[in-house]
Every structure is written in C-alpha cells, then in structure tokens.
C-alpha positions in Angstrom: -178.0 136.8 -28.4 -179.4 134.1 -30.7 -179.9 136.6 -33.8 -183.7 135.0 -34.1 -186.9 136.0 -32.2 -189.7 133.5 -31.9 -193.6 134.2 -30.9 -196.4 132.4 -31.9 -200.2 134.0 -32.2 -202.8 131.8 -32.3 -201.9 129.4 -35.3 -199.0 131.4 -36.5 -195.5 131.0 -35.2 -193.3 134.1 -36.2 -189.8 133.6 -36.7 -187.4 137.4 -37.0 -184.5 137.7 -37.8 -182.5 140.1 -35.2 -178.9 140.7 -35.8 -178.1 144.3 -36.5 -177.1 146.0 -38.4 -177.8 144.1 -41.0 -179.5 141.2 -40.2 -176.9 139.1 -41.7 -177.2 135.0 -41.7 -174.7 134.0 -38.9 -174.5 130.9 -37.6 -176.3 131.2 -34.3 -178.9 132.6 -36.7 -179.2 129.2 -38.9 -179.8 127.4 -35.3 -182.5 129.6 -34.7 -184.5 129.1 -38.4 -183.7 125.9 -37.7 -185.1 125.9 -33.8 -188.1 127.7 -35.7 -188.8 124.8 -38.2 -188.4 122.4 -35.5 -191.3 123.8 -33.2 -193.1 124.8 -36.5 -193.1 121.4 -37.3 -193.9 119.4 -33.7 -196.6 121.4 -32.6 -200.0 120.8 -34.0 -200.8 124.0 -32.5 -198.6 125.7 -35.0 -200.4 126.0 -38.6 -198.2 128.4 -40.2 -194.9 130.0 -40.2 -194.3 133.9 -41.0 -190.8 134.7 -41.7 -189.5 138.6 -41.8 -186.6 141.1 -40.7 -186.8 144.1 -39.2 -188.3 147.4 -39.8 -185.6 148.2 -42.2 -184.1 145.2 -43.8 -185.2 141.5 -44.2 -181.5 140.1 -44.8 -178.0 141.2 -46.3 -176.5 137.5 -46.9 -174.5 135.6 -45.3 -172.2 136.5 -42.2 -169.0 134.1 -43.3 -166.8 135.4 -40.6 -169.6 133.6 -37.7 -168.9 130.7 -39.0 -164.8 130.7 -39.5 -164.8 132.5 -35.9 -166.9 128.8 -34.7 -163.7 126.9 -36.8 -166.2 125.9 -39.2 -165.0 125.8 -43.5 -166.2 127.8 -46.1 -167.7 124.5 -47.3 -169.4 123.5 -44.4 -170.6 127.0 -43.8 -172.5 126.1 -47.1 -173.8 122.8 -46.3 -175.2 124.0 -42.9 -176.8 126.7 -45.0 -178.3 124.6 -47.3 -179.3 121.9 -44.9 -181.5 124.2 -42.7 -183.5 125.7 -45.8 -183.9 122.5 -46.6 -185.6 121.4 -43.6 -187.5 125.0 -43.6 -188.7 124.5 -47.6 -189.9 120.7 -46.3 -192.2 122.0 -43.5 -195.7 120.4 -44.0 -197.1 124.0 -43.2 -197.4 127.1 -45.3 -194.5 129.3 -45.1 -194.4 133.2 -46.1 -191.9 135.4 -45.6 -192.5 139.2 -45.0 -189.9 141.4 -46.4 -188.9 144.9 -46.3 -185.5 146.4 -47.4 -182.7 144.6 -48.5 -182.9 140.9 -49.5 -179.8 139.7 -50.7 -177.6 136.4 -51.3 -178.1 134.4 -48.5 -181.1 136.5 -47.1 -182.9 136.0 -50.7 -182.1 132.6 -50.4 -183.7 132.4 -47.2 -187.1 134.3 -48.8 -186.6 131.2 -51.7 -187.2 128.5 -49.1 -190.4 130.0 -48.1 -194.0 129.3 -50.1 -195.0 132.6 -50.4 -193.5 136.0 -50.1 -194.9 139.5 -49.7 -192.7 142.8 -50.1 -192.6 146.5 -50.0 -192.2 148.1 -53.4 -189.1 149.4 -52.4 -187.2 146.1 -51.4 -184.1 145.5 -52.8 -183.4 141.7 -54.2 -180.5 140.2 -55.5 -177.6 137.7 -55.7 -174.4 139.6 -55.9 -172.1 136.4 -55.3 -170.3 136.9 -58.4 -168.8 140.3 -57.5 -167.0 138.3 -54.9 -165.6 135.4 -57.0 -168.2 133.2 -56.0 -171.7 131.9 -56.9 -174.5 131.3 -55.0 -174.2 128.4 -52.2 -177.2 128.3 -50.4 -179.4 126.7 -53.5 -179.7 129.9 -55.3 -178.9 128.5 -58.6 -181.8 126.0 -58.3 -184.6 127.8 -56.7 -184.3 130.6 -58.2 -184.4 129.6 -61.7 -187.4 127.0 -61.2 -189.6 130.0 -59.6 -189.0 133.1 -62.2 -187.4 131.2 -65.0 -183.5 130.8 -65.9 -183.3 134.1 -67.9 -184.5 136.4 -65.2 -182.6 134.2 -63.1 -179.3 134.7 -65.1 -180.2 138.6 -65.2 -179.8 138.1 -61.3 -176.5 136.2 -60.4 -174.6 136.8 -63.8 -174.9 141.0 -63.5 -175.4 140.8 -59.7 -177.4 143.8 -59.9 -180.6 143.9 -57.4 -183.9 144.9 -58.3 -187.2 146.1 -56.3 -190.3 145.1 -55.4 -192.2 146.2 -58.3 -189.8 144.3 -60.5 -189.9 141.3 -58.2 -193.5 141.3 -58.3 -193.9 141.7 -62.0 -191.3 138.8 -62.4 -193.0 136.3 -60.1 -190.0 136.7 -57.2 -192.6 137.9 -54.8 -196.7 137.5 -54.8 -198.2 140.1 -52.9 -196.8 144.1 -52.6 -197.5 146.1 -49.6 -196.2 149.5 -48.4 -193.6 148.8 -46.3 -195.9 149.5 -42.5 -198.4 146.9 -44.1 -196.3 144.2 -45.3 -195.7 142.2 -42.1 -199.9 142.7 -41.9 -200.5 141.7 -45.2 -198.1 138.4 -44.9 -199.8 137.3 -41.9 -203.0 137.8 -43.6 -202.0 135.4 -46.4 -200.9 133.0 -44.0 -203.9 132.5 -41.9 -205.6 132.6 -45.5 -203.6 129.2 -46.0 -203.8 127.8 -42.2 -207.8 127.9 -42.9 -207.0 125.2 -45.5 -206.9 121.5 -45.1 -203.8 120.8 -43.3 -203.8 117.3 -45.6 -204.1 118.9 -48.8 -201.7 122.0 -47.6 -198.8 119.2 -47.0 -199.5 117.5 -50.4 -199.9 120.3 -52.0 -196.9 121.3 -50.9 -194.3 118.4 -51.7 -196.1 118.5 -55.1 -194.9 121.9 -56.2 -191.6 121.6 -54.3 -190.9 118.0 -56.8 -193.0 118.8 -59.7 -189.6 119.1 -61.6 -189.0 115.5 -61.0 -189.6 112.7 -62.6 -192.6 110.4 -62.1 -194.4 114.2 -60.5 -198.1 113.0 -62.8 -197.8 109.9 -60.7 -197.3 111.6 -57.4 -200.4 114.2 -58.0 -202.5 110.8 -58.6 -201.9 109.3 -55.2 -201.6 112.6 -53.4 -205.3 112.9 -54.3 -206.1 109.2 -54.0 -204.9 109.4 -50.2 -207.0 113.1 -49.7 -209.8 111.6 -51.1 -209.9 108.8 -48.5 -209.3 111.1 -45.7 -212.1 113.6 -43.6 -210.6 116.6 -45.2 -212.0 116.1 -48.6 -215.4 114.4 -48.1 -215.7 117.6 -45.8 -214.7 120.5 -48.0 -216.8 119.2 -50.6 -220.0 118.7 -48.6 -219.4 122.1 -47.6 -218.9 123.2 -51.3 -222.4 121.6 -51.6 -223.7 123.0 -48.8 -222.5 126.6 -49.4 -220.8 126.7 -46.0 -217.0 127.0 -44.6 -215.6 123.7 -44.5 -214.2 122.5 -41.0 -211.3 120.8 -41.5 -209.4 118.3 -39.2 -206.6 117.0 -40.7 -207.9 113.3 -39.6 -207.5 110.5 -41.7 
C-alpha cells in the first residue's frame, strides 16, 4: 500500500492521500506526492493537479515512526519532506488542494505547497509542533508567514492551537469555502478554471508569486511578460479580448 491514489480526468490528475486512520505523511506517502508531481509534470496531457484526503480528514502531520522504521534520521525525515514540496510548489501547473477535516503540521504544510486551497467550514488547521518540543520542519515557518502574514502566523505555531475554515478563510489560509460533500467539487472546479488559462502565463505567473519576496522580483515580472508577449498565447488572448470570444490557447512559443 503506497498511502497515495492517482487518477487523472481529462486535464486533471488527482492525487489522495490514503493512509488511515489518519492520513498521516509517511514515507511511502512522500514517494507517491512525489510520483504525483512527476507525472503532473511530464505529461502535457496533465494541466492541473487536485490534491485532497479523504471523506473525513485531509492530513494529521507527519508519521515520524515510517521513516525511523526505513533507518532514516529525524533530520533527513525533514529534508525529504521539504524536498518533495519543493518539487510539488515548483510544478509549472496550477495546484489546489481540497480539504476536509483535520489539516495539521505536516498535512498543513502539504496544503501550503499548493496554489490554491478550498475547505469545509469545519476544517481544522494548525501547527501544533511546539507542544512537542519542536517547530515546524517541512517549511512551515516560511510559507506560512508569507501567505497570511507573520502575526496570524505566530498566533499559529507559537499557541499551537488550530482554527477552522471560517477563520482560515477570513485570514487568507484558504480561498474558497464549501460544505464539506462539495469541496472536492468546488476544488476541481477552480482548477479547470485555471487549466483554461494560458499554460505560458500559468507557469510565469507562477514562479512570480512563489519569488516575489526576492530580490530583483520587478525585474523578473518585466521579462516574464517580455517572453509572453512574444509567444502565441498572448497575441491570442488578446485578439480574443478584442474579438469578444474565448481565447484558444496553445502554449506554443
């Protein structure tokens, strides 16, 4: 048992997460996010990925004890962590994860690496790390402060004490809300939303936000657009702008 599930419909390759009872983040199930990203990435029928749980939880953190039972460190548990959001936050395609139920430490961690995330009302989010001695190792610390700011971001990991989905959603944690039967529905909504986009201007668009904390990010948005607008995509959508028709994009050059 891998821990993952992987189907793809039409454009949309759905990854789940599928290791009861609580869908913890073992090893076997980094190889499969990472086996995900990997197929996600290298076929150009694949537009968009849809992340999610199951029925009743998204992810409850980490599973530590997979990966000393594989004669793996505590720190390299980390770095393997960290290296496969990495590679899932640097797809070129849209990303949205679908949660319902808990989402905690390494399962919220998970949610951070996508681009968009949709959630019942009644979700549970948090980073309780510190309980434990510890802090958050799979990049908590940074993403999360950069997408909801570092006080609601200290409210998080310093009291360890989760929230909802309405308090997510008012806080900018999550972007969509959707009963809990709706939300995998509504996420795959939003994604084929963002697959009808120009594949170009998705992936620029993309490495924009994910380095606009960098420095030199006004000089990357400048040739981002000065290499779009010498490519199909942009002539296109904005003939069809003109035109008052769907643009049909082909991510040529």
């Amino acid at each position: 048992m891998s821990g993952v599930s992987v189907s793809r419909a039409g454009p949309i390759l759905t990854l789940s997460l599928d290791n009861p009872p609580v869908n913890a983040i073992s090893s076997l199930v980094l190889d499969g996010i990472e086996a995900a990203v990997e197929r996600a990435r290298d076929d150009p029928a694949v537009r968009g990925l849809l992340v999610t749980g199951q029925e009743e939880i998204f992810a409850a953190g980490a599973d530590l004890q997979s990966f000393l039972a594989q004669g793996m460190t505590p720190e390299q548990a980390i770095l393997r962590g960290v290296e496969v959001f990495a590679r899932l936050r640097a797809l070129s395609k849209p990303v949205v994860a679908a949660i319902v139920g808990h989402c905690l430490g390494g399962g919220l961690e998970l949610a951070l690496a996508a681009d968009l995330r949709v959630a019942d009302p009644d979700a549970r989010f948090g980073q309780p790390e510190v309980q434990l001695g510890i802090v958050p190792g799979w990049n908590g610390t940074v993403w999360l402060p950069r997408l909801i700011g570092q006080a609601w971001a200290a409210e998080l990991i310093l009291t360890a004490a989760p929230i909802d989905g309405r308090r997510a959603y008012e806080i900018g944690l999550v972007n969509r809300l959707a009963p809990a039967s709706e939300v995998l529905e509504t996420a795959d909504n939003l994604l084929r939303e963002l697959v009808a986009r120009s594949p170009r201007a998705v992936a620029e668009a993309k490495v924009l936000i994910r380095r606009s904390y960098e420095r030199g990010a006004e000089e990357r948005e400048l040739e981002a657009l000065r290499r779009l607008l010498a490519g199909h995509d942009a002539a296109e959508g904005l003939t069809a702008w003109m035109e008052r028709r769907r643009p049909r994009f082909t991510d040529s050059e």
